[in-house]
N, C-alpha and C positions, 0 to 999 in steps of 0.2 A: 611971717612966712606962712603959706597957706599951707595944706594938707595936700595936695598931689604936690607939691616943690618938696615936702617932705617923705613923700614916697618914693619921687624920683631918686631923693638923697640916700633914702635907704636902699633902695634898689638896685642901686646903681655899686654899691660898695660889696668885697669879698665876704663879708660876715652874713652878709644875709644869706646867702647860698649854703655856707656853711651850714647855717642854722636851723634851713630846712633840710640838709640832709639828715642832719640828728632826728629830728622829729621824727622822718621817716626810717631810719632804725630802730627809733624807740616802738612804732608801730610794729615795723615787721616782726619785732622781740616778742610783742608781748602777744602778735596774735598766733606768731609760733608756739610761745609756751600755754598758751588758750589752747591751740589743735593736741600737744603733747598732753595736757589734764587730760582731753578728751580722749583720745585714743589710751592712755594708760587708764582710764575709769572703764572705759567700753571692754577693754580687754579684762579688766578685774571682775565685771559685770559674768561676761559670759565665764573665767574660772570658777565665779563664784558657783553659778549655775551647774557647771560639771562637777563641782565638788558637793552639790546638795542632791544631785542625779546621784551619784558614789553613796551619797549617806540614805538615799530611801532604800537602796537593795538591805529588805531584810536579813543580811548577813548574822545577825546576832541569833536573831528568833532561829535563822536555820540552823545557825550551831548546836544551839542549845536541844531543837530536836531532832539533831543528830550525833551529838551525845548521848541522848537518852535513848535512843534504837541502840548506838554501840555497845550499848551497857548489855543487849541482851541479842546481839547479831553479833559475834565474829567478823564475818568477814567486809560489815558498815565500820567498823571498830578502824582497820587498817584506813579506810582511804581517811577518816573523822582525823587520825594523826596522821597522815602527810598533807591535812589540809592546815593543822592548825599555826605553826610556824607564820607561813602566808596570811592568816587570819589576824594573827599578832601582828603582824607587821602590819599590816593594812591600819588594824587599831592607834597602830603609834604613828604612822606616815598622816592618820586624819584629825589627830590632835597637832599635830605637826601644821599641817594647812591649813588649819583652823588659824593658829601662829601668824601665818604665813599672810595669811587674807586681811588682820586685823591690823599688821603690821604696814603692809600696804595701805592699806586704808589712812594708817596715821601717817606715812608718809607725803600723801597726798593732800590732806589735809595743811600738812606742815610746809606745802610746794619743794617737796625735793623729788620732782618727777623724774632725775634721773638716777636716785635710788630704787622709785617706787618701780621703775620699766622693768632695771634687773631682778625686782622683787619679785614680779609678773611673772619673768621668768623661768624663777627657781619655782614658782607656782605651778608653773605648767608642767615641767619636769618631774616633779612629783607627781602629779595628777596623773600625766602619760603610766607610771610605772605602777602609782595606784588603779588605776582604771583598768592596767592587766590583769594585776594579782586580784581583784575584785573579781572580775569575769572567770579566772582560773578556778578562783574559790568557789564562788556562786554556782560554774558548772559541775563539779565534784561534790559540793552538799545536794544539788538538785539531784543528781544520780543516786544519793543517798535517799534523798526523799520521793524520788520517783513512786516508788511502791506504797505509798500514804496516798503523794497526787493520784493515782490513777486507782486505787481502792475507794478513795473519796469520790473522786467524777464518777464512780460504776455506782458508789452506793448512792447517790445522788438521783440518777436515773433512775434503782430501783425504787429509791422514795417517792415519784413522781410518778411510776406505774401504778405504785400502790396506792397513791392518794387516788390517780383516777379510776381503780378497780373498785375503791369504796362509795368514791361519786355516783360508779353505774350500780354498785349495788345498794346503796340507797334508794336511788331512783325505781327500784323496780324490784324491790325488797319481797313486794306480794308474791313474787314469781319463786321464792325461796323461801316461805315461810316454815315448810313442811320442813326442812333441814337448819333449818335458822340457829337452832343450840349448836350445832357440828359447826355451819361454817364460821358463826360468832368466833368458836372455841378455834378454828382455824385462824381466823384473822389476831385474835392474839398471841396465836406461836408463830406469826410473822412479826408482830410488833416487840415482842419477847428477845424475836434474833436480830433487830435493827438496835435494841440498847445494847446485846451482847457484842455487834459490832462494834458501838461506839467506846465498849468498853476495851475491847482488843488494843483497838486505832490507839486511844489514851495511854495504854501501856506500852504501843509500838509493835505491839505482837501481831505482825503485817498477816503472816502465814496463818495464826489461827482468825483472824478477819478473813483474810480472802476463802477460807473456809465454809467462814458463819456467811459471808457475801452468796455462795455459793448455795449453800442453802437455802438462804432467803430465793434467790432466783430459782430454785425448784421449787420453793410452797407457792410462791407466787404463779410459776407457769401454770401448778397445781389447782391453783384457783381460780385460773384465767379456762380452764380446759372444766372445771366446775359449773362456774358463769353460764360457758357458752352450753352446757350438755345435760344440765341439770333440769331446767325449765319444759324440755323437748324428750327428756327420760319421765317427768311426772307427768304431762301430758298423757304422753306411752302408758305409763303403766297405773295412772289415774283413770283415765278415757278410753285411751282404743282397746284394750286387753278388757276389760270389763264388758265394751260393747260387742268387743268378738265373743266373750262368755255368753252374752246374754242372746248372741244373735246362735250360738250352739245350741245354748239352751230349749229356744226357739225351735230351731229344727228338730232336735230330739223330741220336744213335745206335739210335735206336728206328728211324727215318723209312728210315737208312741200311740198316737190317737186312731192311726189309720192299721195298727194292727203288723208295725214294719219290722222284722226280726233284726236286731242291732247289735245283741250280744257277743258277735262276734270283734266289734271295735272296743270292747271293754273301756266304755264313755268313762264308767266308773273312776277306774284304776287312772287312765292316760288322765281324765282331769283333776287329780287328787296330786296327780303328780307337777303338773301345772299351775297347781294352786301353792305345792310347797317350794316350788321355783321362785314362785311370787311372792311369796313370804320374805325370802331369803331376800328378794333385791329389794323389797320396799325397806326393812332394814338397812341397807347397802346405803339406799335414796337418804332415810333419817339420817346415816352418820355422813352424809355427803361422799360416798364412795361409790367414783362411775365404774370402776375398772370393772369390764365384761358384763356392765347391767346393758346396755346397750345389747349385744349381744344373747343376753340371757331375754330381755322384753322379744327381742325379733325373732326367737327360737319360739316364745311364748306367741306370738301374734300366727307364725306360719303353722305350729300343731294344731291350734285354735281352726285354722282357717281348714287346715288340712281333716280335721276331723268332721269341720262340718259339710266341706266338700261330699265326705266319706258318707255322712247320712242321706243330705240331699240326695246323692248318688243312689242309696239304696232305695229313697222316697220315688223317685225318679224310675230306676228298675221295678219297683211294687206296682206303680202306674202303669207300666209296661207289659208286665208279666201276661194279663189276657190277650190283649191285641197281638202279642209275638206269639203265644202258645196255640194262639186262635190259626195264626198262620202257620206255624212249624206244625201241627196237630193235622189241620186238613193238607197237608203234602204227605204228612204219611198215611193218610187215609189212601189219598189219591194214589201215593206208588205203589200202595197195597191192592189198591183196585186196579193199577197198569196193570201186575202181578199177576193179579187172579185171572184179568182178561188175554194175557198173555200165556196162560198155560193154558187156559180154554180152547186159546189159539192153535197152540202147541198142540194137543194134545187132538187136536182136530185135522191137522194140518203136517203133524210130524214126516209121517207116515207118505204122506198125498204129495209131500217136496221134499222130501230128502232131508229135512231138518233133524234126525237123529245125533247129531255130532254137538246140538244146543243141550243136552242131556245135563252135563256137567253144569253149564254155564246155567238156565237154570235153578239146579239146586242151589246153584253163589247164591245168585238171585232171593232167594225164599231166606235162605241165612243173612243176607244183607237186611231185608224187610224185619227179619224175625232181631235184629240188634235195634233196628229203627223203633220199633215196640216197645220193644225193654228201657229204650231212654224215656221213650215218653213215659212208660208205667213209671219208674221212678220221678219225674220231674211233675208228673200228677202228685204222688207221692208226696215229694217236699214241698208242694203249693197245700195240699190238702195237713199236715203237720204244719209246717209255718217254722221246721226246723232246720233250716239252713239263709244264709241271705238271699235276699231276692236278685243281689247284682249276679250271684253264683247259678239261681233260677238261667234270670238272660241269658247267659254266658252259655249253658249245658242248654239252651235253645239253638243260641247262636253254631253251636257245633254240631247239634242235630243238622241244623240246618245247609251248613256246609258237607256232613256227610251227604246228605239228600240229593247238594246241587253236582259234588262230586261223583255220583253215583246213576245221576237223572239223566243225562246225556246218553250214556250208556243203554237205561232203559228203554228210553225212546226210541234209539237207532235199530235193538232186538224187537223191538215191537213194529216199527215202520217195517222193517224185512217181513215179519213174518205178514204182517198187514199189506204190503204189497202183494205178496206172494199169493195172498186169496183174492185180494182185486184185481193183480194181473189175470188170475182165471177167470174171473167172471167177467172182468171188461172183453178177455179171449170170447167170450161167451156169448155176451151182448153182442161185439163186431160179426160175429157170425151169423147169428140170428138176421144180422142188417141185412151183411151179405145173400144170405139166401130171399130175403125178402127185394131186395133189387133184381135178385137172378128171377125170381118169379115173373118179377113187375115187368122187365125188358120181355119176357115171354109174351107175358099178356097183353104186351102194346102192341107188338110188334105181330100177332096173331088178330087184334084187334082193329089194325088198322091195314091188315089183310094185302100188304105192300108185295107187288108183282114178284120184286126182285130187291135185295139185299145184300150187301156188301158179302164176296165171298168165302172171309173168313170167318164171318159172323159167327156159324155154326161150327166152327174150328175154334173158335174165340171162347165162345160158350162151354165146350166138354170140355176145354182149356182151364176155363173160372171153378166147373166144376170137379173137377182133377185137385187143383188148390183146395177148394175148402173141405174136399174128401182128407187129405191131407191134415190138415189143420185138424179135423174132427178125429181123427187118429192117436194126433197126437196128445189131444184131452184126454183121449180113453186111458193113456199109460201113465200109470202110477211106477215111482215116483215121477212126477210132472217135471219133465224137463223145460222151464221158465223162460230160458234164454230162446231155444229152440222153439217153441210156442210163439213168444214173441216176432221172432225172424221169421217162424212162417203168416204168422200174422201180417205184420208190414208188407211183406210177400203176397201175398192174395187181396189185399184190401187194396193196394196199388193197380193190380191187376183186373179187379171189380168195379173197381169206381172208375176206373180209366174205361172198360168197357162201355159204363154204363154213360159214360158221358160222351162214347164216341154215338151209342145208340141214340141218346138223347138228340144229339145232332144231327142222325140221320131222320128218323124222325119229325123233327121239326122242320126240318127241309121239305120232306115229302106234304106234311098238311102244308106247309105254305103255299107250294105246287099246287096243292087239290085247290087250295082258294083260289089262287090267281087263275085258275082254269075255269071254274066256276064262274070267276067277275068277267073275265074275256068272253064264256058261254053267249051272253046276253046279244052279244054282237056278230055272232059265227055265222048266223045265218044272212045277216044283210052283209056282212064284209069279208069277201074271198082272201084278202089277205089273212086276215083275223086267222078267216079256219085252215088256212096253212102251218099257221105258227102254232096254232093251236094242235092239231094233229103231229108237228114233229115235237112240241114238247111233251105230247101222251107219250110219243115212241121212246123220249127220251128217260120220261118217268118209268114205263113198265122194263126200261133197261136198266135203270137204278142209277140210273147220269141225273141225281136229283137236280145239281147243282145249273146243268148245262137248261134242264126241264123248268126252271124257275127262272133262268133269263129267258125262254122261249116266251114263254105263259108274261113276263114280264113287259117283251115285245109285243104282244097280240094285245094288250091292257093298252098299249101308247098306241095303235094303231086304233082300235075300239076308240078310248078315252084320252085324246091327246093328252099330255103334261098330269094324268090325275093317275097312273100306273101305283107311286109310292103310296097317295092319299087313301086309293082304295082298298092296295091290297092291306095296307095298316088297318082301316075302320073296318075290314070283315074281319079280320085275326082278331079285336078287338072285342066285337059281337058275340066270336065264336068263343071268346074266353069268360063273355058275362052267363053266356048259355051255360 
């Protein structure tokens, strides 16, 4: 029988069917109990895991140092006993699961995974209620120990201040050397309260730590405010106070050499006092103590500054002193000499205008001069002694001088009055003198140029002018001289004179041009019967005093004579007659 007859044979019968359904039970069984190992190990895995999370929270280490606080805090003491119960119990629930894990483990081992499931999950059920009282516990010791954590992270931070405060001052040590024992002896009564801290912390004694914590962060700001002020305070009072001394110094020997009176800034005294100022802070600087050297350097730099101002000042005023005394000097010379020329005036003049009511004013006057004197006598005085300062000299210039400018205006306008008042006469004087000398001169021209006939108010015009300036010479003769009066008649008759004189002027001029143009037309009279027509009525018209009508006649008899040449000619004789 072959082998497929024999497979038919088997194939074909109920057993074999059977046979592979077994097979395939026995499969499903055993890879079910394959998946159940695996999943009761995976879940033992991860209890494990939660229950070795439960056993790193230092719960012991916290007890123990919060115990040791209780011992000497009250009121750590209370929550340290309603923690401990929980604490016990936690201790026995993790001996417990320890139990618990191993037990599983051998179950597993032993393949009774559906003891080991329920093992699993009394595991967990433990774990759930440990895993509370854990966190219950844990956050109630950490309340306890709050006050160590956060003393430690502050003191922590001041460690790392303090190491880099010493980095920068090593670095730059030179800048500190002058104070070097002080701040040494500084840095060790910080290092001093960083053991006394750790000694607190050790004993629990939070309150006296946060104390010494508290302190270390004031010597610390203390050195940080050292650091920064130290280097720029010895600069100060190394360097610039020295240089300001030495730049006073200076000046006073300049001041001293040119002969400058000083003693009134008592150099002596103010820089003795400067100097024990200074004393005091460079001590300050050695034991490294800024407080108010600042203050005390910048008080020390402005006196300095301020006194040598004060000599400059006086070296400055001593340079001065001629050049302003040279000027305040000749202004009181000069108002003295207004003065004197003004009573000359006065005294010439009072009388002659009425100025007796200046009497008073006057004597101000001579009293005003006579205080002007007396500053200068004085301020000669303290220039010649060299006993007062020389800014004091200036100053009692400076007020002369303002008296002077206060006082000048004044002067001048009494003097311009009285000064006018003798010019106004004499220019009254002069104008008159003109006057009569045109009154002559209109005479003499007017006689000399022997004119038929003349306007006829001429001589109405004339005892008119002379009436005016009789008038005006009147008024010269009385004393006291009425100025306003004088004046008005003045402008009054010179108005009247020159106007005259300029009508005569006119007329005048008219009548020579007439005589020329009669003259140049002559030449022609006898060959041109016209000519000596025009020519005889502008005689008639001239010896009538119709100058003007007698100059177009004569002007006519020129065009008739001389066609188109009447302007040319009569110009180049007037012209002739003027080089004659």
């Amino acid at each position: 029988m072959g082998v497929e007859e024999l497979a038919k044979i088997v194939i074909s019968t109920p057993w074999f069917y059977a046979g592979i359904g077994v097979i395939l039970l026995l499969i499903i069984f055993a890879v079910a109990r394959k998946n159940s190992k695996k999943n009761i190990l995976n879940r033992l895995s991860d209890l494990q895991v939660r229950y070795a999370a439960v056993k790193t929270v230092p719960l012991a280490f916290k007890m123990n140092k919060a115990n040791a606080l209780a011992k000497v805090n009250p009121e750590m003491e209370a929550i340290v006993t309603a923690a401990k119960p929980d604490y016990d119990q936690i201790q026995e629930q993790l001996k417990n699961l320890s139990e618990l894990l191993n037990v599983t483990d051998d179950l597993v081992m032993a393949k009774q995974y559906s003891d080991a499931k329920k093992n699993n999950n009394d595991i967990d059920k433990t774990l759930n209620k440990v895993e509370s009282l854990v966190k219950k516990v844990n956050g109630s010791l950490d309340e306890v120990l709050k006050q160590e954590t956060e003393q430690r992270d502050k003191i922590n931070v001041l460690k790392e201040e303090f190491r880099q405060m010493r980095i920068r001052y090593n670095e730059s040590a030179n800048s500190y050397v002058y104070s070097y024992e002080a701040i040494e002896q500084k840095i060790l009564e910080v290092e001093k309260q960083f053991s006394e801290f750790e000694e607190y912390m050790y004993a629990s004694d939070f309150k006296r730590a946060g104390e010494t914590k508290n302190v270390i962060e004031g010597q610390l700001a203390e050195l940080n405010r050292i650091y920064d002020k130290l280097p720029g305070l010895l600069s100060t009072a190394k360097v610039l106070v020295p240089n300001a001394a030495k730049e006073l110094e200076n000046s006073t020997l300049r001041a001293k050499n040119l002969g400058v009176y000083l003693r009134h800034l008592e150099l002596s005294k103010n820089v003795g006092l400067i100097n024990d100022a200074m004393r005091t802070d460079m001590t300050s600087l050695k034991n490294a103590e800024i407080d108010g050297v600042e203050e005390h350097l910048a008080d020390c730099l402005t006196r300095l500054a301020q006194l040598k101002g004060q000599v400059d000042k006086e070296i400055d005023a001593y340079n001065r002193i001629e050049p302003v005394t040279d000027v305040v000097f000749t202004e009181v010379r000069s108002q003295r000499e207004i003065l004197e020329e003004m009573e000359r005036t006065y005294k010439e003049a009072s009388a002659r205008y009425g100025f007796d009511n200046l009497d008073e004013k006057m004597a101000t006057y001579r009293d005003i001069i006579r205080g002007y004197e007396e500053k200068e006598a004085n301020l000669e005085r303290q220039i010649a002694k060299k006993d007062c300062p020389a800014t004091g000299i200036i100053i009692g210039c400076t007020e002369l001088g303002k008296d002077i400018d206060q006082h000048s205006v004044e002067f001048l306008e009494t003097k311009q009055r009285l000064d006018r008042a003798t010019e106004d006469e004499n220019n009254a004087k002069l104008d008159l003198l003109k006057m009569h000398l045109i009154m002559n001169e209109m005479r003499s021209r007017v006689r000399k140029q022997r004119l038929t006939s003349i306007s006829e108010s001429y001589e109405h015009d004339l005892q008119t002018a002379e009436e005016k300036i009789g008038e005006l010479e009147n008024i010269l003769k009385i004393t006291p001289l009425n100025i306003s009066r004088m004046n008005e008649k003045l402008e009054e008759s010179k108005d009247f004179v020159f106007t005259l004189y300029n009508n005569v002027n006119k007329i005048l001029g008219s009548a020579t041009t007439v005589e020329n143009a009669i003259v140049i037309a002559n030449r022609m009279r006898s060959r041109n019967q016209e000519v000596d027509m025009e020519l005889n009525r502008s005689e008639m018209a001239y010896r009538n005093g119709e100058y003007t009508q007698a100059l177009q006649l004569a002007y006519n008899a020129i065009e008739l004579a001389f066609p188109g040449q009447a302007k040319k000619l009569i110009t180049e004789n007037s012209q002739k007659e003027f080089r004659a």
